[in-house]
N, C-alpha and C positions, 0 to 999 in steps of 0.2 A: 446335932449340927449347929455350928455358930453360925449368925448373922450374913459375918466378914463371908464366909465359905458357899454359902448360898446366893449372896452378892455377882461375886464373882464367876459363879455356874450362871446365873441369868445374864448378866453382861456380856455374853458365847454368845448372844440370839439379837433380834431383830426386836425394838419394841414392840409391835402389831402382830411380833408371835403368839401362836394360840398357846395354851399352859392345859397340859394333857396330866390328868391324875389316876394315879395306878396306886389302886390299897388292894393289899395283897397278904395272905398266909400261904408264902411257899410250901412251910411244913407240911400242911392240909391239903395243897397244892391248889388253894380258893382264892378267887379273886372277888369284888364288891365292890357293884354299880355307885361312883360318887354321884349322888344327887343334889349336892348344895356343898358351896365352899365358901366359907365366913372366913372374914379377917374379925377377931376380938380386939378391941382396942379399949385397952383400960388405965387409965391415967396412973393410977397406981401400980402397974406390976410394967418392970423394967423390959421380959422377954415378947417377942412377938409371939401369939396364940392362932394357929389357923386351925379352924376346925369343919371336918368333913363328914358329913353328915350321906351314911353309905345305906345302901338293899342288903336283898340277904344276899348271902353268898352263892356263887356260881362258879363251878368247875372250871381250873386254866385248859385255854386251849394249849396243843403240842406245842407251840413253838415257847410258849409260855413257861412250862412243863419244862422244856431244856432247857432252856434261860435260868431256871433255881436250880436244876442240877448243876447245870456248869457253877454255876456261883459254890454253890455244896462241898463241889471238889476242891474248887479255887482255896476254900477257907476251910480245908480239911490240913491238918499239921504233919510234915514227912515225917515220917516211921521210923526211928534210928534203925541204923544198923546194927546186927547182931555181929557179935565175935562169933568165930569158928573158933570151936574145941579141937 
């Protein structure tokens, strides 16, 4: 994700908004407690570095759970169609 694109999704909200973080492996269907969230600022490297310091993993709840299937499907590619013989 660029900068500019991220920008622009916070600029949607309220400053004094809270900033809610979700690390996730759909695949696994695991989610992971963020317990610390760093900004890295290094004089020398051009991109911004956030780094999230997570638990172990814990099972998504259901609503969670269908939240990556629907996504799964979204980003599954139509099927052609086949010719009839």
């Amino acid at each position: 994700m660029e900068n500019k694109k991220l920008k622009e999704y916070l600029d949607e909200f309220k400053d004094d908004a809270a900033l809610h973080v979700i690390v996730a492996n759909p695949q696994d269907r695991k989610i992971y407690v963020p317990y610390e969230l760093n900004m890295i600022c290094d004089k020398g490297k051009k991109d911004p570095v956030l780094c999230i310091e997570v638990g172990q993993p814990q099972d998504m709840d259901a609503e969670l759970v269908e939240a990556a299937m629907e996504d799964e499907r979204a980003a599954q590619p139509e099927l052609p169609k086949l010719k009839k013989q």
